[in-house]
GUKE-954178 format. One record per atom (N, C-alpha, C): residue in one letter; x, y, z. Coordinates in steps of 0.2 Angstrom, whole numbers, plus 5000, padded with zeros to 4 digits. Atoms other than C-alpha are relative to their C-alpha. Layout:
BEGIN
aXYZ;...
***
This chain:
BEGIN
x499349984998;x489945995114;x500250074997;x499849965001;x490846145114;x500650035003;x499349984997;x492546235115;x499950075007;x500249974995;x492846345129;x500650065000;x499449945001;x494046525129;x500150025005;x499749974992;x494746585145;x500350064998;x499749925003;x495246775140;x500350055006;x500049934997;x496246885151;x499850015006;x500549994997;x495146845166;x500350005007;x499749964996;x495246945180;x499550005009;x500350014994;x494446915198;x500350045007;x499949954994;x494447035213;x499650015005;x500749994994;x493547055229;x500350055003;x499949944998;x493747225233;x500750034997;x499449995003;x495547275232;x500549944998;x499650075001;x496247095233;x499949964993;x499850055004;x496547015218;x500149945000;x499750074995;x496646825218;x500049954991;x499650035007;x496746795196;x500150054998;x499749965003;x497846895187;x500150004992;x499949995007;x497346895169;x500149954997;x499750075004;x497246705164;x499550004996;x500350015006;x496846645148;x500349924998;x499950065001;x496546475146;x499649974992;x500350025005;x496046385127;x499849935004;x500450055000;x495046235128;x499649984993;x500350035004;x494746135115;x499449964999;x500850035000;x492946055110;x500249915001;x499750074996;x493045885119;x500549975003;x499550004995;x494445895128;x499949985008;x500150014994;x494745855145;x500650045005;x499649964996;x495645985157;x500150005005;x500049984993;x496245995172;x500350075005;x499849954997;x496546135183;x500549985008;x499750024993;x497746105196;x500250045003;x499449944996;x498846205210;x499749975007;x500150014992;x498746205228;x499550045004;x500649974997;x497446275240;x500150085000;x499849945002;x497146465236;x500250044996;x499849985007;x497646465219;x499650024995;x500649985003;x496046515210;x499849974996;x500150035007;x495746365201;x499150005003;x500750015000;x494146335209;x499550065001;x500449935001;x493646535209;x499849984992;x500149995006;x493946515191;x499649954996;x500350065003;x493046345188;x499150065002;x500649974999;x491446445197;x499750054994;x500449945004;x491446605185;x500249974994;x500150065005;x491546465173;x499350005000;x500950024999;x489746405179;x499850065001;x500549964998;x489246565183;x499950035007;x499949994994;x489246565200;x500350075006;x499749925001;x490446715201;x500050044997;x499949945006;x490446875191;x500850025000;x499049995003;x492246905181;x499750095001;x499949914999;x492847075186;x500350044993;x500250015007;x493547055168;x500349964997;x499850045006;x494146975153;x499449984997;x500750025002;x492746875145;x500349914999;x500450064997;x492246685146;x499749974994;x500650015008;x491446595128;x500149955001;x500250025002;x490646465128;x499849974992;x500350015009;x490446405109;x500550064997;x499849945002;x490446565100;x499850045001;x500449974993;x489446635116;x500550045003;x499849974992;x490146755127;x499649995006;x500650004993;x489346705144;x500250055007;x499949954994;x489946835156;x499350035004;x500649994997;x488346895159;x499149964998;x500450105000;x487346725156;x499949995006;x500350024992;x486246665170;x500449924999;x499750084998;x487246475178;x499449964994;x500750045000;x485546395172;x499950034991;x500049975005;x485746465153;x500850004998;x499550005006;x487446425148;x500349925000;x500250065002;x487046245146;x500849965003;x499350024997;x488446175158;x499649955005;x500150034994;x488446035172;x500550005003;x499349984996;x489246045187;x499949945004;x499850074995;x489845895198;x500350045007;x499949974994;x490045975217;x500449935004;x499450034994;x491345895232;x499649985004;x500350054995;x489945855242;x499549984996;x500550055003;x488745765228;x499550054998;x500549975001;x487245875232;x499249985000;x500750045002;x485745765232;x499650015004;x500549984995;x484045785238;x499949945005;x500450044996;x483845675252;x499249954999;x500850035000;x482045645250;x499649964992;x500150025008;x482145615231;x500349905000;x499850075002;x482445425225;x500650024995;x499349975005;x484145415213;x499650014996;x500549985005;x482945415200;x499850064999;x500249945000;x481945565204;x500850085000;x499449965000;x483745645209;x500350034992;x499450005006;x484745615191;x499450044996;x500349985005;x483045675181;x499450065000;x500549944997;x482445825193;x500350064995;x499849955005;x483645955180;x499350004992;x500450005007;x482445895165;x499450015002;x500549984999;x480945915174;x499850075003;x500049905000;x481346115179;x500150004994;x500149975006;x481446115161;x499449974995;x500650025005;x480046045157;x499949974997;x500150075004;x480245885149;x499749975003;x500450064998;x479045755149;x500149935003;x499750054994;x478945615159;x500549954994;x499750025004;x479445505145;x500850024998;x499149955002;x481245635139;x500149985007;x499750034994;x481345605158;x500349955002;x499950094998;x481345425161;x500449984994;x499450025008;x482345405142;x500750025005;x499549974996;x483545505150;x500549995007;x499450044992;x484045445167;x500049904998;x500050065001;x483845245161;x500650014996;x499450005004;x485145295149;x500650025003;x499749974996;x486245385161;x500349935005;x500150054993;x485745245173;x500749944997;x499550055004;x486845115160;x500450045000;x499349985002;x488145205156;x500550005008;x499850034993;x488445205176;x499949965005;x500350074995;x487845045182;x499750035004;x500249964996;x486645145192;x499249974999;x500650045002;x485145035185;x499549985006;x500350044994;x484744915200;x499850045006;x500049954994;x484845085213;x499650074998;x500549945002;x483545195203;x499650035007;x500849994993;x482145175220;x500550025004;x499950004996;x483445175230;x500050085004;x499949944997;x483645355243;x500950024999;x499149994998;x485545435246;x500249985005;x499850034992;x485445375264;x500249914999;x499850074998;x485645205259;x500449974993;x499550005004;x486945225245;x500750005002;x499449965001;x488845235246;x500250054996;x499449945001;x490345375245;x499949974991;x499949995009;x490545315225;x499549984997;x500749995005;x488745255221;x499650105002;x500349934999;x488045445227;x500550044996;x499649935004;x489745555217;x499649944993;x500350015008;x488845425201;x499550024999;x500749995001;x487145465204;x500150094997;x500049955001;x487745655205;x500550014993;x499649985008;x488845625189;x499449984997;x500550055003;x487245515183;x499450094999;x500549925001;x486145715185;x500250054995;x499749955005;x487445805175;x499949954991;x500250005006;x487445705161;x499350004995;x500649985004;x485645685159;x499750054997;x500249935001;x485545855155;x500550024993;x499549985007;x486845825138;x500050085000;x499949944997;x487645985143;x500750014994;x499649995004;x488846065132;x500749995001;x499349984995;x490346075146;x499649965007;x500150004995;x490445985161;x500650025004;x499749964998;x491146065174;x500149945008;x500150054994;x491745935190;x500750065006;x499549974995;x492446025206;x500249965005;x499450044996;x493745915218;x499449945001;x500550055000;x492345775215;x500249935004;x499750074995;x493445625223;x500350035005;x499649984991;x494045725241;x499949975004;x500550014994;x492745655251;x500149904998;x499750065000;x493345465245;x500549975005;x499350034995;x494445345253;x500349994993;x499649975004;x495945315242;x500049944995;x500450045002;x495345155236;x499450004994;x500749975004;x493745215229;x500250064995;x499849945006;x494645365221;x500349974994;x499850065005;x495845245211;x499349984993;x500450025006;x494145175203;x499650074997;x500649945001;x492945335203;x500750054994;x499649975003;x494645415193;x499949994993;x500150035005;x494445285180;x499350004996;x500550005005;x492845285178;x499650074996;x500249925004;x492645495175;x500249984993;x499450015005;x494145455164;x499649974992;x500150055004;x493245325154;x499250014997;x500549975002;x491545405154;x500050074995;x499849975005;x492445555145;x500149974992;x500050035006;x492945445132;x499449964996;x500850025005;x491145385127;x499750045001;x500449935000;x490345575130;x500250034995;x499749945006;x491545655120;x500050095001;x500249934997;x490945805132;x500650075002;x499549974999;x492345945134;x499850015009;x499850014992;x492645935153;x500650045003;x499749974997;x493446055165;x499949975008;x500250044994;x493945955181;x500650045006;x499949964995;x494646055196;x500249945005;x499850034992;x495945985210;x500550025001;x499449974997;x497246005221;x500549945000;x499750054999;x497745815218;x500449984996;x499649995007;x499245805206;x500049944997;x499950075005;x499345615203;x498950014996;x500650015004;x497145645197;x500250024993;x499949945008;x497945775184;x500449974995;x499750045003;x499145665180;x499549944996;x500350045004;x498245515176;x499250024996;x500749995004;x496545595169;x500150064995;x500249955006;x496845755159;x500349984993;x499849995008;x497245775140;x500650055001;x499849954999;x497845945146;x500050015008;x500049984992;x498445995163;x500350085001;x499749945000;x498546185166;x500250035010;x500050014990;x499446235185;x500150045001;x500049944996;x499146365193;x500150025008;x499449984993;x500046455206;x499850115002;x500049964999;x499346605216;x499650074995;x500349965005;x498246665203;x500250024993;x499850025006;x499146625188;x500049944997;x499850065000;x499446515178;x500649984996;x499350035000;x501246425178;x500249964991;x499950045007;x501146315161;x499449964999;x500450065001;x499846205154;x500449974993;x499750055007;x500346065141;x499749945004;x500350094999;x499845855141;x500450015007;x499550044991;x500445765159;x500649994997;x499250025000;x502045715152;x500750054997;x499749935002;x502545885144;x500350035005;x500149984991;x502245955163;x500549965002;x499550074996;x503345795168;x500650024998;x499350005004;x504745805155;x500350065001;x500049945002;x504845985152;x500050055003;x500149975000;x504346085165;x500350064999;x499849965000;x504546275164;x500450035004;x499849954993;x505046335181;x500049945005;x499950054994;x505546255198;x499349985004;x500650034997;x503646265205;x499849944996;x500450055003;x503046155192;x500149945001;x499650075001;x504446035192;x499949975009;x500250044992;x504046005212;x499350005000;x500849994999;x502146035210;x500049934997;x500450035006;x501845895198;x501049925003;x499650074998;x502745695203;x499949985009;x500050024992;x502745595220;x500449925000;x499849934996;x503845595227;x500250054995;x499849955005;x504145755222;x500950014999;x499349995005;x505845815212;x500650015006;x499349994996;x507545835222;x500350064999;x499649935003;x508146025221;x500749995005;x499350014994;x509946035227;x500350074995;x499849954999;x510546225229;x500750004997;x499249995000;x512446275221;x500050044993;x499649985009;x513346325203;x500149984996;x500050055005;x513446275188;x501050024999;x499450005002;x515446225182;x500149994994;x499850005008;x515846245163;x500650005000;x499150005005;x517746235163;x500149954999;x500050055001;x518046085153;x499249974999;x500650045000;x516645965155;x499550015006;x500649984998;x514946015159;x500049985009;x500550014993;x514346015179;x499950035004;x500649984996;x513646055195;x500349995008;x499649994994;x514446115211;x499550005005;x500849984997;x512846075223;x500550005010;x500049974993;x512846095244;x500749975002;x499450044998;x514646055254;x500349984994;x499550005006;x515546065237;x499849924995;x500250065002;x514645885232;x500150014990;x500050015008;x515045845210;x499449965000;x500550035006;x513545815200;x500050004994;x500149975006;x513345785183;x499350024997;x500449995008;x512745885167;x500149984994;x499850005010;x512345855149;x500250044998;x499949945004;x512646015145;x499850085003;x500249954995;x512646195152;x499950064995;x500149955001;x512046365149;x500650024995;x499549945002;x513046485137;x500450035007;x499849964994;x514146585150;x499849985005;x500450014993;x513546505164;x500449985006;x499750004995;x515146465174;x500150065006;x500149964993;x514846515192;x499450015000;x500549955000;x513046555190;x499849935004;x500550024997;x512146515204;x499349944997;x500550045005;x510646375199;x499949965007;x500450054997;x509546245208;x500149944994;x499850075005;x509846055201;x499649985004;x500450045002;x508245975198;x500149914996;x499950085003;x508345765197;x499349965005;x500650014998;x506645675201;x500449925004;x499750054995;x506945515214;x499949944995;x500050075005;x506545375200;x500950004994;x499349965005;x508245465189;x500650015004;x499250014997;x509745405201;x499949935001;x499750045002;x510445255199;x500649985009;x499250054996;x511845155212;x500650004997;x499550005003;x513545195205;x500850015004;x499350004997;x515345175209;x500450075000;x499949925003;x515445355201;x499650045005;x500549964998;x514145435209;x500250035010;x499649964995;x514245555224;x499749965007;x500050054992;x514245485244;x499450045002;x500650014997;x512545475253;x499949965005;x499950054994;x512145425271;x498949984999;x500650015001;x510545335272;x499549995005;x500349974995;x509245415284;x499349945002;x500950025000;x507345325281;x500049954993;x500250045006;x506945165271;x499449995000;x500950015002;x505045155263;x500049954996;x500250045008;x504844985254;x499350005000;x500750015001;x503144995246;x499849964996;x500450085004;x503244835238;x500250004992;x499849975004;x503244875220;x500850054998;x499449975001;x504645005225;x500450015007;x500050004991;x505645055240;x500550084997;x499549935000;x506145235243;x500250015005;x499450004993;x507645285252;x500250095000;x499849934998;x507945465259;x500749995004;x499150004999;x509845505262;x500050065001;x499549934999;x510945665265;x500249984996;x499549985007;x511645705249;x500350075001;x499749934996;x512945855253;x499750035005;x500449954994;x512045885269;x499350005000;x500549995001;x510545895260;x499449934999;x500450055003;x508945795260;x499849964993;x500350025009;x508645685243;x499649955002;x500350075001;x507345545239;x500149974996;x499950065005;x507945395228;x499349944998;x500550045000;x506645275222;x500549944995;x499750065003;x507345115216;x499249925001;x500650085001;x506044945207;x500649975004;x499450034997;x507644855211;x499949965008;x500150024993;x507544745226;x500950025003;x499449994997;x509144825237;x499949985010;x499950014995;x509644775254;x500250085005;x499949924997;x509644975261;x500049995008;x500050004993;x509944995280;x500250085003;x499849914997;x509745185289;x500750005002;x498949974997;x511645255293;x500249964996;x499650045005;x512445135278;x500150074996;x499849945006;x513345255264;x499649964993;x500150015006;x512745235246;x500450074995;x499749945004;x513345315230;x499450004996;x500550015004;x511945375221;x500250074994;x499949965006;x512245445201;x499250054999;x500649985005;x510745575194;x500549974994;x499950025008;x510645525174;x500050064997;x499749935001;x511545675169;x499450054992;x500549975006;x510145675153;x499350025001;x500549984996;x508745695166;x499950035005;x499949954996;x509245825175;x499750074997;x500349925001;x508246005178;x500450045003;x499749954997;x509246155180;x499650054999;x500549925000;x508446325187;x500250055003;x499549914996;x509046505190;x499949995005;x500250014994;x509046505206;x499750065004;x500549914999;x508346705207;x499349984998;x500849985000;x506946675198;x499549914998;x500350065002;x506646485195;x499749974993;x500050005009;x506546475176;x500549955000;x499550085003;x507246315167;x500450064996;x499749975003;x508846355162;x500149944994;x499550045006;x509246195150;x499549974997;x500350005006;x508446145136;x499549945001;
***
């Protein structure tokens, strides 16, 4: 195992630029995620990670390795690919143990090495078997079953559940999840899925457009975001912005669309009149006698929960309530945010304004 240093790192195809200088740390045995949405360069930067790509610059260390100009096949990493990769012709067996025979291990290192593999991901009884006659999550185990044989210092997994149903991703999430925790293997895993990033990283870092927006734990990112991308990037449903001013004379609040009151804990220095976006996630409203008028457009019970989309000042919101309610489209509702759960953000540049 080994840590991994993201420096500065800078990627260009001709004049376009598409990362802008990111520098990621990675601790040894960690598990990371790279998130963002399609086009934000997590998966360039997962490549010139393996090698794949050549960095235009910064620098890239493995250990206490610079690998920048490291062949893929020499900086001792495994890569998990979105569509599996396996040889057709090969048995799973010959599949998971074809890496240690390009390097030359004997049959024996061979066969230790995929039985060992084979248990750790119940892959045992489906050694003989071909890929043709496997499932969607026995094929992404056999080609996570090829990476680890290969005790790799860094594995490296790119959107490796996409090609699931939603079902089989649920278990296949768990089981990467739980296989980190008996490898101890520092992992960089690449997606565009925010609830993976959620439930599997250590560290989630989000990238936007060739940067990157904040990394910290899931619930850092949750709690705390930086900025307005983060706070909608990251939850489902996503967070509630509603457009208006913040009011400091007297007691703290929040003048959002159609003159609608909101409450705040607390405002900015100086901040009467200043423009701002009020951030409240759909689980952080409440039914209250106090609380501001809402017409109620769309009911979703999902059983567990039931969310309700309303016009709040004109605007779209989505509430989530455990609560069993009797909700009816075109009924009014009074729905409060929990004034200690609210995100405020300048509304120029999307930076958290409160603490």
């Amino acid at each position: 195992m080994s840590s991994v240093q993201i420096r500065d790192v800078r990627k260009s195809f001709g004049a376009f630029e598409v990362l802008h200088g990111v520098s990621i740390p990675i601790e040894d045995g960690a598990f990371v995620v790279l998130v963002g949405p399609s086009g934000c360069g997590k998966s360039t930067l997962l490549r010139m990670l393996a090698g794949l790509e050549n960095i235009t610059s910064g620098t890239i260390s493995i250990g206490d390795r610079i690998v920048n100009n490291v062949q893929p096949k020499e900086r001792d990493i495994a890569m998990v690919f979105q569509n599996y990769a396996l040889y057709p012709h090969m048995t799973v067996a010959d599949n998971m143990g074809f890496s240690l025979k390009l390097r030359g291990a004997s049959a024996d290192e061979i066969s230790t090495g995929v039985r060992r593999a084979a248990e750790i991901l119940a892959l045992t009884p489906l050694l003989e078997r071909y890929p043709r006659q496997l499932s969607g999550g026995q094929r992404q185990r056999v080609a996570m079953g090829r990476a680890i044989v290969r005790d790799p210092q860094v594995f490296l997994f790119d959107e490796p559940l996409s090609n699931l149903d939603a079902k089989l991703r649920v278990a296949m999430r768990t089981g990467i999840k739980e296989l980190h925790q008996r490898l101890k293997t520092t992992t960089v895993y690449v997606t565009h899925d925010q609830i993976e990033a959620m439930t599997m990283a250590d560290k989630i870092v989000v990238m936007h457009e060739g940067i990157v927006e904040q990394m910290g734990t899931p619930l850092e990112l949750y709690d705390k975001p930086d900025n307005q991308f983060v706070a909608g990037f990251l939850g489902s449903p996503a967070m509630n912005f509603l457009k208006g001013k913040v009011t400091s004379n007297g007691a703290a609040g929040f003048e959002g669309p159609n003159g609608v009151k909101l409450p705040l804990a607390s405002a900015p220095a100086s901040s009467e009149g200043r423009p701002a976006v009020y951030g409240i996630r759909p689980e952080h409203f409440t039914i209250a006698d106090d609380g501001a008028e809402a017409e109620i457009v769309v009911v979703e019970p999902t059983g567990s929960e039931t969310q309700v989309f309303a016009k709040l000042g004109g605007e779209q919101v989505v509430a989530v309530f455990r609560e069993r309610h009797q909700f009816n489209p075109g009924e009014k509702i009074r729905l409060k945010p929990d004034p200690a759960l609210v995100h405020l953000f300048d509304d120029a540049t999307g930076k958290r304004l409160n603490a």
